[in-house]
C-alpha positions, -999 to +999 in steps of 0.1 A: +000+000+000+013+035-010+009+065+014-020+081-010-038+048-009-033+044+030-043+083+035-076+076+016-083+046+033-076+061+068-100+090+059-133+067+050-125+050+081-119+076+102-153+093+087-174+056+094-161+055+131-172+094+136-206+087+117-196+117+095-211+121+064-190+142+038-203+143-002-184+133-028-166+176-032-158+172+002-146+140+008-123+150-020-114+187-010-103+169+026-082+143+009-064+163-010-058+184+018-046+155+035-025+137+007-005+173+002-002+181+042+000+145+062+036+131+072+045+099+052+034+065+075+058+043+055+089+065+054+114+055+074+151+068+087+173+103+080+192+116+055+224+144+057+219+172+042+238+207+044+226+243+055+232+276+041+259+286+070+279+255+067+269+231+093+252+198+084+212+188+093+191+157+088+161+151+069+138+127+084+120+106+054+089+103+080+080+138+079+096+149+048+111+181+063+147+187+079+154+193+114+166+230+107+166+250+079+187+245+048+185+282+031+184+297+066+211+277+081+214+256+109+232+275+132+218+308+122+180+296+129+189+284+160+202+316+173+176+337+156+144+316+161+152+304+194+179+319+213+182+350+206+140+361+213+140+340+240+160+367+257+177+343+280+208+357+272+197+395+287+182+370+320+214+356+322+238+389+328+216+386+361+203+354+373+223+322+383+201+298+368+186+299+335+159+268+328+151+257+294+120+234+284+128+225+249+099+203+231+120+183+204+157+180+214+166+167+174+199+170+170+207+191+200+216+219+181+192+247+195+209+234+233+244+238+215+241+273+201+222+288+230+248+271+256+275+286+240+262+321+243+251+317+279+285+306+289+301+332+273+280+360+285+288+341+324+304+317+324+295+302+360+258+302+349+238+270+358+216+256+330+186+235+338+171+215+308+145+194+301+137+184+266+116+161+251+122+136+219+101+106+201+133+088+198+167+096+195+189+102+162+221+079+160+249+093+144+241+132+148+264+156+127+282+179+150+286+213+150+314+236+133+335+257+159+327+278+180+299+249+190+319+215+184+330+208+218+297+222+237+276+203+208+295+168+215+295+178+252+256+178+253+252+144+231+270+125+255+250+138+283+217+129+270+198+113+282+204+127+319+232+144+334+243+170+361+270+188+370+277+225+382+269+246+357+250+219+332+217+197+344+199+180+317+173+155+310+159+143+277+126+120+281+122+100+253+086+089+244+051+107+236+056+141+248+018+142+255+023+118+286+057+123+296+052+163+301+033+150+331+058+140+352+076+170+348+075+198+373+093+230+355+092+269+356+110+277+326+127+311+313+119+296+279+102+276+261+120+264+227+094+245+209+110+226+174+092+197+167+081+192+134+061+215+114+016+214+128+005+196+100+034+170+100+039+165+138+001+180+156+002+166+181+028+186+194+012+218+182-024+213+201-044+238+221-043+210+247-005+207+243+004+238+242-015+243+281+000+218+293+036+241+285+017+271+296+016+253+332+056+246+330+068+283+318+076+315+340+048+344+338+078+364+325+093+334+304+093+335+262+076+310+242+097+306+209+092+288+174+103+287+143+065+282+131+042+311+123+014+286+118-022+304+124-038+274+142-006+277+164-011+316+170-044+309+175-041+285+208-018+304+226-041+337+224-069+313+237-044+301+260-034+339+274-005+345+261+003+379+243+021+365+207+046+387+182+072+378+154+107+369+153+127+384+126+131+360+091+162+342+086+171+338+045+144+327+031+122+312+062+091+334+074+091+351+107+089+332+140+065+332+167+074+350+203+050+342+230+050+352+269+020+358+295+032+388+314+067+400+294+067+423+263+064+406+230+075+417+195+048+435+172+032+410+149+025+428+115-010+437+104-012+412+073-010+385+104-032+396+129-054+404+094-053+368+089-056+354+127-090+375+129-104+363+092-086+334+078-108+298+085-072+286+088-069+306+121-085+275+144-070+258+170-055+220+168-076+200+193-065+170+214-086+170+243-073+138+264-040+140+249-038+107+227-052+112+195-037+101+163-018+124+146-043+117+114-069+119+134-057+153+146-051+167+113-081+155+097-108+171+124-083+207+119-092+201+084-128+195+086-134+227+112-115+247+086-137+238+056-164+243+075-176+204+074-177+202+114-199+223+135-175+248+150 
C-alpha cells in the first residue's frame, strides 16, 4: 500500500467511526488536503543534508522536512528563532540559573548554540534543561567551531546528566504523557518539533497548556512556526504573541509570553488570525489522539464540514 492509498483509506475509516457524512466535493477537497499536508506513515530513517551557514542537518523521510533550515542555516536559525528572542541571554547577565523546556531535542543543536552564548556572557551560569524527543537520532552531525565541543559535550549527556553549571534530561517517548511528570518553571520555552501539519500533536491547544503550566509568567515562548492554528491557541491560552525576525528565506517566527513584552506582529497577520478559516485551534482533548486523526478534524473545522 502506497501513502496516498493508505491516507484515503484512513480518511473513510476515520469518517465511518465518527458517523460523518461528507459528499463526494468534500470528501475530496479533505483528501487532497490530506495527501498534500500528512507526514508519510511508511517513510522511514534520515538523510544528511547541508545548510546555508555551513553546518550539516538531517532530513527525516517520516515527515519529509529537515530538522533545521537548509537556506536559513542551521546555526543561524537556532540563534535567531530560538535563542536569541528568548531573551535568556539578557536573564542571564543577572540570574544564576537559567531553565530551558525545549519540546523536540533533534539534534541538540538549539541546546548547542544557545549554551554557547550563555556561557560566554557568564560563564558560571547554571543551565537546567528538560527536553523532550520521540526517539533519538544515532549518528548526529556535530557542530562547526565555536559549538563543536559544547555540541559533543551535550550528546553524551543525553539522556540525563548533572554537574555544576549543566543539568539535563531528555525523556524520550510521547511528549503528551511524559510532560506530566515533569514539574518546571522555565525562562523559555524552545518549541522545534516538526512543522503542525506533520507533527500536531505537538502543536495542540491542549499541548500547548500543558507548557503554559511549566513556563515562568515572564518566560518567552519561541518557534520557528508562524502557523495560524498555532497563533491561535496560545491567544486562547493567554499568552500575548509577536514575530521573530526572518532568517534567508524562512518566514518570521512566533514569540510568545504571558506577562513579558512581546514583538509586534505585522497587520497582514493579525489580518489573517481575525479572518482566515485557517486561524483555528488543533484539538487534542485527552491527549492521545492520532496524529491523522488530529489533522483530519483541523481540516474538517476549517472547511467548514464540522460544527464549529
Amino acid at each position: 500500500m502506497n501513502r496516498e492509498t493508505f491516507l484515503e483509506k484512513y480518511l473513510k475509516n476515520f469518517l465511518k467511526r465518527k458517523e460523518i457524512k461528507l459528499n463526494e466535493e468534500a470528501f475530496n477537497t479533505i483528501l487532497r488536503e490530506l495527501k498534500r499536508f500528512a507526514y508519510n506513515p511508511f517513510g522511514e530513517g534520515v538523510n544528511p543534508a547541508p545548510t546555508a551557514d555551513g553546518s550539516y542537518t538531517l532530513i527525516h523521510n517520516k515527515y519529509g522536512e529537515p530538522y533545521h533550515s537548509q537556506t536559513a542555516g542551521a546555526i543561524r536559525e537556532a540563534y535567531w528563532k530560538f535563542v536569541k528572542p528568548s531573551r535568556i541571554l539578557e536573564k542571564a547577565k543577572k540570574k544564576e540559573v537559567i531553565k530551558i523546556l525545549d519540546i523536540g531535542f533533534g539534534l541538540g543543536y538549539n541546546l548547542a548554540v544557545a549554551l554557547k552564548h550563555l556561557w560566554d556572557i557568564n560563564p558560571s551560569l547554571k543551565v537546567e534543561i528538560i527536553s523532550f524527543e520521540k526517539e533519538l537520532i544515532k549518528d548526529i552531525p556535530i557542530l562547526p567551531e565555536p559549538y563543536r565541543e559544547i555540541h559533543k559535550r551535550i550528546i553524551s549527556a543525553v539522556p540525563e546528566h548533572e554537574d555544576e553549571r549543566l543539568k539535563i534530561k531528555v525523556y524520550i517517548g510521547d511528549a503528551r504523557k511524559e510532560i506530566k511528570k515533569v514539574e518546571f518553571n522555565a525562562d523559555a520555552v524552545f518549541h522545534d518539533a516538526f512543522s503542525p501539519y506533520k507533527n500536531p500533536e505537538l502543536w495542540t491547544c491542549d499541548f500547548l497548556k500543558l507548557i503554559k503550566e511549566r513556563i515562568d509568567e515572564k518566560g518567552y515562548w519561541v518557534s520557528y512556526s508562524s502557523s495560524l492554528s498555532v497563533r491561535k491557541s496560545l491567544i486562547l491560552l493567554g499568552f500575548k504573541v509577536g514575530s521573530s525576525k526572518e532568517v534567508g528565506r524562512k518566514r518570521k517566527g512566533t514569540v510568545a509570553s504571558l506577562k513579558a513584552p512581546v514583538p509586534p506582529m505585522e497587520e497582514e497577520e493579525l489580518r489573517k488570525l481575525a479572518l482566515s478559516p485557517f486561524a483555528k485551534p488543533m484539538r487534542d482533548e485527552n491527549l492521545s489522539k492520532e496524529p491523522l486523526e488530529i489533522l483530519i478534524e483541523y481540516l474538517l473545522k476549517v472547511y467548514n464540514y464540522l460544527p464549529q
